[in-house]
N, C-alpha and C positions, 0 to 999 in steps of 0.2 A: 320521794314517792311514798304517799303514806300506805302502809300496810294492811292489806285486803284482809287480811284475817279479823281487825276491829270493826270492820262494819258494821257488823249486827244484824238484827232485825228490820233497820233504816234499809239497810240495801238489800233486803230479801235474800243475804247470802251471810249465814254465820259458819264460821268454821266447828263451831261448838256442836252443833246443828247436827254437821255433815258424820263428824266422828264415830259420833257413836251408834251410827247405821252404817256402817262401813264394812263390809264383810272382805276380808284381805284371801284374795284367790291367788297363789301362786308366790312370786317377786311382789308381794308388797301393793298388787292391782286392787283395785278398789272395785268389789262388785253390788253395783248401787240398783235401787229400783224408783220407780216413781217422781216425787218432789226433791227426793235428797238424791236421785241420780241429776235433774237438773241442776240444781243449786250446787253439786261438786265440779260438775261441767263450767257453770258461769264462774268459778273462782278458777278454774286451770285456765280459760280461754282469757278473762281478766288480765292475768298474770303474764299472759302470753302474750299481747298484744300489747303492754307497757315495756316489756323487754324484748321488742322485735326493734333490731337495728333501723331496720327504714322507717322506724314510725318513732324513733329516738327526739328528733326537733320535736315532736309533739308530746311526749310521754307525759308530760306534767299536767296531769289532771287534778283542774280544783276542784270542780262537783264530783267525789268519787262514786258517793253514793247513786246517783242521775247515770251516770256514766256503768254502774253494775246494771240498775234498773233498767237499759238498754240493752245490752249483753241480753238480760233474760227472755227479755219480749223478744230479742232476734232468734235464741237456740227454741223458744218455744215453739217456735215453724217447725223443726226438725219430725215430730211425732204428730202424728193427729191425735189428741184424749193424751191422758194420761200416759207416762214415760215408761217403755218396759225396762227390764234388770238388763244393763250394760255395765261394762268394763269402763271405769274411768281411770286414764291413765294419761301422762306425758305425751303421751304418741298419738293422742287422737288429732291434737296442732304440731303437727310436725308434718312434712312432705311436701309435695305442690299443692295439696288442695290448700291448706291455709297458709303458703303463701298468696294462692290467687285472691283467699279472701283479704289478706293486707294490700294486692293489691287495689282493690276496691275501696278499701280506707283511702289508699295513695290518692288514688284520682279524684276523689272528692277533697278531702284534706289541703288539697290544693287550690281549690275553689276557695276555702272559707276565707276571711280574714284574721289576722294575728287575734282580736281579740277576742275570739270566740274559743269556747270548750271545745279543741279541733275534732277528740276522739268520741265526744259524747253527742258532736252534730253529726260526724261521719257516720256513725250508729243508728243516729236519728234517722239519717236519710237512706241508710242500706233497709232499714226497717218498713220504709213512707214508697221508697221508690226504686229498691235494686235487689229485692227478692227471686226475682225472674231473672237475674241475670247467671250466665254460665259457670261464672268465679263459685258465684253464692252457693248455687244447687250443687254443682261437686263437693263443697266441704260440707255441705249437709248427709249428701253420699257416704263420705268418711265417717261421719259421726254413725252412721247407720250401719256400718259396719260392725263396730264395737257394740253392738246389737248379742247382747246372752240369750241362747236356744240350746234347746234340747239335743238337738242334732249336733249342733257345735260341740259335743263334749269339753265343755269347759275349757274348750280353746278361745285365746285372743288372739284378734291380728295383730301384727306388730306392721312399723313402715315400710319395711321391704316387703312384706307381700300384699299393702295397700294396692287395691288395684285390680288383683291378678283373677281372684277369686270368683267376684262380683261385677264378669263384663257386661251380663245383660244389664241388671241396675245401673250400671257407667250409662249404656247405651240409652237402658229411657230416659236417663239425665239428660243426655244429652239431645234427646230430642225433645224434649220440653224445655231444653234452653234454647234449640233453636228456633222452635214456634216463640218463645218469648223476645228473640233478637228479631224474628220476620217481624211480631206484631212493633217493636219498637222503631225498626224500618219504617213503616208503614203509615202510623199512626202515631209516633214518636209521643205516646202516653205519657210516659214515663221522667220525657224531658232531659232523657240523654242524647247526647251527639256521637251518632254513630263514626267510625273513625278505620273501619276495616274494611267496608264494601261501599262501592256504591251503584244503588241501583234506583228502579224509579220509585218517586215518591207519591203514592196514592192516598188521595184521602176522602172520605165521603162528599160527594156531593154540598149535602149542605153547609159543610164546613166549606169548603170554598167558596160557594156563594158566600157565605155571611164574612168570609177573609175579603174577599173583594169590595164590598161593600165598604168594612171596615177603611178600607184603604180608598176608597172613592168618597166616602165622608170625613176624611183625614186632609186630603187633597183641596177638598171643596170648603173646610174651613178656612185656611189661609189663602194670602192675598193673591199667591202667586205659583207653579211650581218651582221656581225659586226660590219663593219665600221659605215653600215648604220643603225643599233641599236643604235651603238654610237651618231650619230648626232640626232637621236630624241633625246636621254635621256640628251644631251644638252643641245637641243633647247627649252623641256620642263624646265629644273630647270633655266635655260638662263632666262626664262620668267616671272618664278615664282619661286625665290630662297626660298618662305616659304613652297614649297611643299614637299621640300626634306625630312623634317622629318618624311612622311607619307611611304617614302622607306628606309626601312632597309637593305633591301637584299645588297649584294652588286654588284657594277657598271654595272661590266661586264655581270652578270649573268641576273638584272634586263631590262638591256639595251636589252638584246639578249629577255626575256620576252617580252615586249614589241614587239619586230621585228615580235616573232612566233603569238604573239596576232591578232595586225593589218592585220597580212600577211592571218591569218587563219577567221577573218573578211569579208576581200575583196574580197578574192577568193570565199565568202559561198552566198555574195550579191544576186546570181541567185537563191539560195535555201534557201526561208524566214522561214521555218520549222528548215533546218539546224541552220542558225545564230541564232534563236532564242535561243535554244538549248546551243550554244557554249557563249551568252551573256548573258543567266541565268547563268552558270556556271561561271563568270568572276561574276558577281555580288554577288554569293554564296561566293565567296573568298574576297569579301571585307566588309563581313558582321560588321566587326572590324573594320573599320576605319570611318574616317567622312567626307565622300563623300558629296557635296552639289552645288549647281546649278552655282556658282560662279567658283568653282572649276573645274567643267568640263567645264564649256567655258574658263578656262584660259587654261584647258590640248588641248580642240578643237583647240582654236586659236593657240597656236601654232604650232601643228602639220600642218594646214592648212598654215601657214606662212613661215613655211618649207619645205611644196612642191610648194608655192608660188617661195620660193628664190633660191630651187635645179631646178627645173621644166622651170619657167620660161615663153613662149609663148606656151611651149610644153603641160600647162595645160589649158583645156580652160574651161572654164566657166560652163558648165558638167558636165565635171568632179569634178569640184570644189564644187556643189551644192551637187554631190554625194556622196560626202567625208564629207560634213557637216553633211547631213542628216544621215549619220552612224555612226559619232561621235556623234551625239545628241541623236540617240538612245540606243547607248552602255552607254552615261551615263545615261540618263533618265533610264535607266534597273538597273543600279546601284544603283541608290537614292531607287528604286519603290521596291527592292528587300530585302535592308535593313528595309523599312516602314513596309512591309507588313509581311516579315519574324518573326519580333519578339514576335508573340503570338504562332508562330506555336515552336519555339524553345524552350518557358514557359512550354508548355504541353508539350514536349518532355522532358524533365529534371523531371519534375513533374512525367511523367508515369516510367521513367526510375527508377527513387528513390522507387515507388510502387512496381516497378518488382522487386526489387531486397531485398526489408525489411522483414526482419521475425516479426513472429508475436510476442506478448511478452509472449506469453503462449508457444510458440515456444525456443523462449530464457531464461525463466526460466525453461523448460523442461532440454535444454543442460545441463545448470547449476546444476540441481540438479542431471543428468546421472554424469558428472563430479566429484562433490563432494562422488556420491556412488561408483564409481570404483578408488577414491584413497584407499592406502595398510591402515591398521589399526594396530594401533603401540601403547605398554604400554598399564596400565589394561582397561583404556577406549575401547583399540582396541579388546584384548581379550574381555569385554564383550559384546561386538557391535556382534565379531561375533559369542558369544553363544548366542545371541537373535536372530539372523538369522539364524542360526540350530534351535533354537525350536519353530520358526513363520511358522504357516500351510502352508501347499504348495500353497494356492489361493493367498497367498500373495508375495510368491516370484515371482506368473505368470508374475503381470506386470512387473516387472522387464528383464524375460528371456525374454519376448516379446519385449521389447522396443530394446534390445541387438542383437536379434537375424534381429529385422528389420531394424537396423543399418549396418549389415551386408549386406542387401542385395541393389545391387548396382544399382543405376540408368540404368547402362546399363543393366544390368540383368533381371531389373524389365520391360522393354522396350522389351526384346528379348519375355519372359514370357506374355507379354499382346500380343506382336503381334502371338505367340504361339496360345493365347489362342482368338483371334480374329478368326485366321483361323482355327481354331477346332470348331466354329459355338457358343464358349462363351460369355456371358453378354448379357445383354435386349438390345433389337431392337431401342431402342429410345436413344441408347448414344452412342458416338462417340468414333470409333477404340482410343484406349491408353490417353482417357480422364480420368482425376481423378474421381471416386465414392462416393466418403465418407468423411468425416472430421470428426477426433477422439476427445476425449473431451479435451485429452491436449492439442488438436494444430495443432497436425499432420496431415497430408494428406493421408488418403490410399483406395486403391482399396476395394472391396468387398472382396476380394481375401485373401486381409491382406499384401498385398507388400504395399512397402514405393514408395510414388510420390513426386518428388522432387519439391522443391519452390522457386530456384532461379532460372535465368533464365539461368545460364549455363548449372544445370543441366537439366532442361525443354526443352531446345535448344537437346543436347544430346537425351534426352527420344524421342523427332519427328523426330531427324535423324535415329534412330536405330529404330523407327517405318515404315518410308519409306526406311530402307535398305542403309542408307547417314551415318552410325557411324564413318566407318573406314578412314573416308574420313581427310586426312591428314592437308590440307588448312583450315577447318574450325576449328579446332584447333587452329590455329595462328591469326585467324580472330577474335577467341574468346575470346583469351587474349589483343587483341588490342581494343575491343571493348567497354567497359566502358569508354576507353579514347579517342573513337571515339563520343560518346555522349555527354560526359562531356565537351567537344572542339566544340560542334557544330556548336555555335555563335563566335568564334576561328576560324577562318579560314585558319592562318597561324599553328595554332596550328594542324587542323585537315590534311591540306594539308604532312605536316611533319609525324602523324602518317601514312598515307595512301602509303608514299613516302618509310616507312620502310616497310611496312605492303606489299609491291608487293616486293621489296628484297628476302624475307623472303618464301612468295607465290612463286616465281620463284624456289627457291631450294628445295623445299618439293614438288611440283607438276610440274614434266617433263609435262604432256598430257595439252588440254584442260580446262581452269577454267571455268564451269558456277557458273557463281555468283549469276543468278538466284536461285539457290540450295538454298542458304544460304538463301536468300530473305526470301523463301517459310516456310523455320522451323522457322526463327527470327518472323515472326507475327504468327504463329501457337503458339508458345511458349510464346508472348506478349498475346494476345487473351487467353490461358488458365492464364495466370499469374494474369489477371486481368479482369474477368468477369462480375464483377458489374459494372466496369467503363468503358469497353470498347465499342465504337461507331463510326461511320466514320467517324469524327473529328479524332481519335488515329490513322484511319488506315489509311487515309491521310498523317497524318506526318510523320507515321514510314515510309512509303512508300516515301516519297519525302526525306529523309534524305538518304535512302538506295542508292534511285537513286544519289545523289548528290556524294553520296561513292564510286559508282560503275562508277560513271564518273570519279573519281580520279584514280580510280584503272584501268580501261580500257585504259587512256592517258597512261601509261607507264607498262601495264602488258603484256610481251613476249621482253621485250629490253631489261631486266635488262642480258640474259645470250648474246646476240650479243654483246654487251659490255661490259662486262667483257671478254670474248673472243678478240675485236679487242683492249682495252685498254692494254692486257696482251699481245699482241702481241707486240706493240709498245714499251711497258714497257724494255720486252726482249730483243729487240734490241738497247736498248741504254746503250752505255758504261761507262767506270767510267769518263771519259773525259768529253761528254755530261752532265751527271748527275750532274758534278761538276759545267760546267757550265748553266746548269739549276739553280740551287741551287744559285749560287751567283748572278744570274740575278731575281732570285725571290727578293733577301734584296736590291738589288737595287732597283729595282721598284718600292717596298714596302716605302721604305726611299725619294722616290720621294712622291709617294701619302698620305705617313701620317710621316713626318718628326719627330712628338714626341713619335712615336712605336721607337725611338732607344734608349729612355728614358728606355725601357722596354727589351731590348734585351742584355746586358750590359756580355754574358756570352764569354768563347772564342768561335774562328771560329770553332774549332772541334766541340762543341754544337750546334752551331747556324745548323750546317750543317747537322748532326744528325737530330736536328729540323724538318728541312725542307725534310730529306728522307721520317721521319715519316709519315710526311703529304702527299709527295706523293702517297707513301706506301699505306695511309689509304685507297685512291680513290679506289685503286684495292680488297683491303682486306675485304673493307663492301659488294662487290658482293662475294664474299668467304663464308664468314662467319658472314652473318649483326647480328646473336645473341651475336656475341663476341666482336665486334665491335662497337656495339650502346650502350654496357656495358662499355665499354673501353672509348668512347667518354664522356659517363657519367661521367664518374670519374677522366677524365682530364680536365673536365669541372668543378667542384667541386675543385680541384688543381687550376686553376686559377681562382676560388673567393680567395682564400687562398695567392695568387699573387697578386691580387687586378688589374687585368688588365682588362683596358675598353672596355665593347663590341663593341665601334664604331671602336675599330683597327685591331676588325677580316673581315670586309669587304674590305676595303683596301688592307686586305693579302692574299684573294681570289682573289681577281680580280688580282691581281700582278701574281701570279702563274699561271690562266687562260691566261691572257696576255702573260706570256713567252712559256708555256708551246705551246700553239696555233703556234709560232715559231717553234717547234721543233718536226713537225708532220704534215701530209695535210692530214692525215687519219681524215675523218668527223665525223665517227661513235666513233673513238677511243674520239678523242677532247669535243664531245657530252658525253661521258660516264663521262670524265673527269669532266668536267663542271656542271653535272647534280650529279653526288656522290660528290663532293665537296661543293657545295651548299648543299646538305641535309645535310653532317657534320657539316658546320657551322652552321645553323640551329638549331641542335640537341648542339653543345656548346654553341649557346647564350643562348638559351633556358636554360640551365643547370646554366649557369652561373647567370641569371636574376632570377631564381628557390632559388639559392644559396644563396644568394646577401641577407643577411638580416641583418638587423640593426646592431644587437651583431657582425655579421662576419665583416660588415664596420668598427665598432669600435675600431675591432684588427688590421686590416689594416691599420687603422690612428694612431695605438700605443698610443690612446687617454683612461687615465683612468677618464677621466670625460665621454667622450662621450658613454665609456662601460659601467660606473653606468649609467647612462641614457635611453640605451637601454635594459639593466635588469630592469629596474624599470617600462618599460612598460609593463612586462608579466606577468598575473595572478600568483600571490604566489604559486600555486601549479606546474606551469611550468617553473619556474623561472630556478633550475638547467636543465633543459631538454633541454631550449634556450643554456645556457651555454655549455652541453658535446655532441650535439647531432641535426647537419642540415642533410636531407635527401630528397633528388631529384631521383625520382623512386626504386630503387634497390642499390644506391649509398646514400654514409654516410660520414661525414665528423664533427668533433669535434673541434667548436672553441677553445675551452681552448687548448685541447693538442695543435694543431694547434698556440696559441698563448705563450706555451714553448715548441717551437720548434723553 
């Protein structure tokens, strides 16, 4: 590090300079006035910023002099006019305030590239565009401290009593920081990504007009929304070829993501309520990945570079600020969403395990009902049951009771309390079809003597057949998808995919109306009784924001699932064996173009290949038919190809090939959409199965490696050892290495 005292006159800071105005107050304090208190200032702050730990990777500054030169022009904000007589001393960079200001270094500093001067651009930009920020104006505070007065008696502060003295000064900092964090909210000047709040994002009027526009003659220059999907998803990995591994989907499908994202964005700019809304929920979906501030300014700038290079003079300057500021806050929603989410997903998993555990006096109760109504065989069994003829009747009671109350059904029990609700039954003080009592084994029951159920399906059940909701067919399917709507919550590709079945399924059991409200209303009824000691508005906060997040999945695509199946079946019907054929051979083509080593993998004759590829179309139409038999079927050709040993990175290359051809052989939008959107969720649901599948033993046989299969048996606990061996399972679907490996 070359030595700050040679600089000279080049760097507006000589040590020669400073000395010999130096008036020594006290311990060796430097009491400076005017130009030689700045210039003493810019050599301690210099020095202190090359020898801070966190800013160590960057210390090495070549342009030393550039790099002073900025230092100055930043402390010159401190004063208006010329500099009064202050104390310069060690201590004025010392405390939290100049650490905040290194952090501010930090954050930018990270942004740059290796080969840039890091600490002379970070300066540059705290100078151009982070003057307003809260870090900033505190250590400017600081500095203003060591502020020489009359009144002062020739006192300094030192670090321990930074702070204490000057709260009102603290306090106008700090509301001048925070009018400059509103207005960066706001109007995102500044071109930072807010990352601590989020709230709505307003912006004038004719900035969004002129953003709309921007994006409606963005749209209208290319051939297609396609097309013009395609050239973001370009121009993004164009930019940053390490982001690709962060999209799995494939091309065509994520590219077109993207087009409906932005497009449903820009048009919502006038309604800050709306966007809000639509950018929570994009942040809900990347709960999963590692979104971070670096990353959305590389996704920003290029988007922004792209309507810079399609656009042209046609974008002007407006518009451009307002396309920042929207991209700054769709990410900043992203990072803020992920931070803040993950305690409320803790307690969610936490209460969900509560709802659903028996107790163990519960569980030893089963057990020993179990062990009493096995058949009794040989003289042990005969004499078991002449001790059970000759044992008094009080004793066989608990027995018929326990029997008899096993019998009676949640729903039964639910018909009978609301019976007996409106017949003017039970004390005034307890709530229509709450539980009453708890038995000494375990059990839950009424006064009454009915059984009250303790999981939460049937608890869910017992408040729907209390408000008259039993028969109700949809919450049934909701109910079995439900555990792996919880368990997925911090999954968001995970959870996206059960939601994407979960309205399939909703559309063919309920022609009318869904209120999803309904389900809402019994799911915390049935939370609330399941857990009474723990529950508080922290639970009903999260259930309540998980619901919603679900019923935003399900709203986006509940009522299309039968228009398309409808117009996909029409198109389907009208293509003949000619077309089909040449569908079918333009899908291996395209495919052989985009992942040249999937041929490594296709090695069968044409009559298969071609079969193959009917199936697949096939499938698009057949999951709106029949999504129970079909998401069983995808299962288990998903489990077939761990057994194949084929890489999931070459079923997105063979989606998008097929969306690509098939989009040739059709202008129906609706049908192409249905297309697009069932095809994507199969994939989905096979990599999933396949990555489910995918375990060490099943790799081992696919390497036909008997070292690497000892290996992978020798990780599994001695008592699971054969169960690794005969027996992988991915929901309802099974698949046995061994056989599998003589076969």
């Amino acid at each position: 590090m070359p030595p700050l005292d040679n600089i000279g006159d080049s760097g507006s800071v000589g040590s020669q300079s400073v000395q010999g105005s130096v008036d020594h107050h006290g311990d060796g304090v430097g009491l400076l006035q005017g130009e030689d208190a700045l210039a003493a200032l810019v050599l301690v702050l210099c020095q202190a910023l090359q020898n801070d730990k966190s800013l160590k990777k960057w210390s090495a500054v070549g342009d030393l002099p550039a790099f002073v030169a900025q230092v100055r022009t930043f402390l010159s904000g401190v004063f208006d006019g010329e500099w009064p007589s202050m104390y310069v001393t060690p201590d004025v960079v010392e405390g939290p305030q100049f650490d905040g200001l290194v952090n501010v270094m930090l954050d930018i500093a990270h942004e740059k590239t290796a080969s840039q001067d890091v600490l002379v651009a970070a300066m540059e930009t705290i100078c151009h565009t982070k003057m307003g920020d809260r870090r900033v104006l505190r250590f400017f505070a600081r500095v203003r401290e060591f502020q020489h007065t009359a009144e002062a008696g020739g006192a300094f502060p030192t670090t321990a009593e930074s702070g204490s003295e000057n709260i009102e000064d603290i306090r106008a900092v700090d509301r001048v920081a925070d009018e400059a964090i509103a207005s960066e909210l706001n109007g995102a000047e500044d071109g930072s990504i807010n990352v601590q709040s989020l709230e709505e994002l307003v912006m004038p009027p004719s900035m969004v007009k002129e953003a709309q526009t921007a994006w409606a003659q963005f749209i209208s220059a290319a051939k297609s929304r396609e097309a013009a999907g395609e050239m973001i998803y370009g121009a993004l990995f164009d930019s940053a070829p390490s982001l690709q591994a962060l999209f799995t989907t494939p091309r065509a499908v994520q590219a077109m993501r993207f087009m409906n994202g932005l497009t449903s964005f820009v048009t919502s700019l006038n309604e800050p309520a709306k966007l809000k809304i639509l950018v929570e929920t994009l942040g809900f979906g990347h709960l999963h990945l590692e979104v971070t501030v670096p990353r959305v300014v590389i996704f920003r700038d290029a988007i922004l570079d792209l309507l810079s290079a399609e656009l042209g003079a046609k974008l002007t300057s407006e518009a451009l600020e307002g396309w920042r500021a929207l991209l700054n806050y769709v990410g900043g929603a992203i990072i803020f969403c992920k931070a803040h989410y993950a305690a409320r997903v803790s307690l969610l998993l936490r209460s969900w395990k509560l709802a659903n555990e028996k107790s163990s006096q519960q569980v030893q109760m089963e057990t020993t009902e179990a062990k009493e109504e096995e058949p009794y065989s040989g003289e042990v069994g005969a004499a078991a049951e002449t001790a059970l003829e000759d044992a008094p009747a009080q004793k066989k009671q608990g027995r018929w009771r326990r029997m008899m109350r096993q019998r009676t059904s949640p729903n039964t029990a639910a018909d009978e309390g609301l019976a007996n609700s409106a017949g003017g039954g039970g004390s005034s003080g307890e709530a229509v079809g709450s539980p009453r009592a708890t038995d000494s084994d375990g059990s839950r029951t009424l006064k009454s003597g009915q059984y009250v159920p303790t999981t939460f399906p049937e608890m869910f059940v017992w408040n729907a057949g209390v408000v008259g909701l039993r028969n109700v067919q949809w919450h049934k399917e909701v109910l079995s998808s439900f555990d792996n709507i919880v368990q997925n919550v911090a999954n968001s590709a995970r959870l996206q995919e059960e939601c994407e079945a979960l309205v399939l399924r909703i559309s063919k059991c309920s022609k009318d109306d869904v209120k999803l409200s309904e389900f809402k209303s019994c799911m915390l009824a049935a939370l609330r009784q399941l857990q009474p000691k723990t529950w508080d508005s922290s639970y009903e906060v999260a259930w309540t924001w998980l619901w919603e997040n679900v019923e935003r999945l399900l709203v986006k695509n509940i009522g299309q699932p039968p228009v398309w199946e409808n117009e996909l079946g029409k198109v389907m019907g009208c293509l003949d064996d000619n077309e089909m054929y040449r569908i079918r051979r333009d899908i291996y083509e395209r495919f052989f173009q985009l992942c040249p080593a999937g041929q490594d993998y296709f090695k069968q004759s044409n009559t298969r290949l071609h079969y193959i590829a009917t199936k697949v179309i096939e499938m698009t139409l057949n999951i709106f038919q029949d999504p129970w038999a079909v998401v069983e079927e995808i299962s288990a050709l998903g489990l077939r190809h761990v057994g194949y040993g084929i890489p999931t990175e070459h079923i997105a290359p063979f989606v998008t090939a097929s969306i690509e051809v098939f989009s040739g052989a059709t202008d129906n939008n609706h049908a192409l959409e249905a297309f697009r959107w069932s095809l994507g969720l199969v994939s989905k649901i096979l990599v999933r199965t396949i990555l489910e599948g995918s375990t060490i033993v099943m790799k081992a046989v696919n390497a036909n490696s008997q070292k690497l299969l000892q290996k992978a048996i020798s990780c599994a606990p001695r008592a699971k050892r054969a169960e690794w061996m005969l027996k992988i399972q991915v929901g309802t679907q099974t698949i046995s290495p061994l056989y599998w490996a003589i076969q």
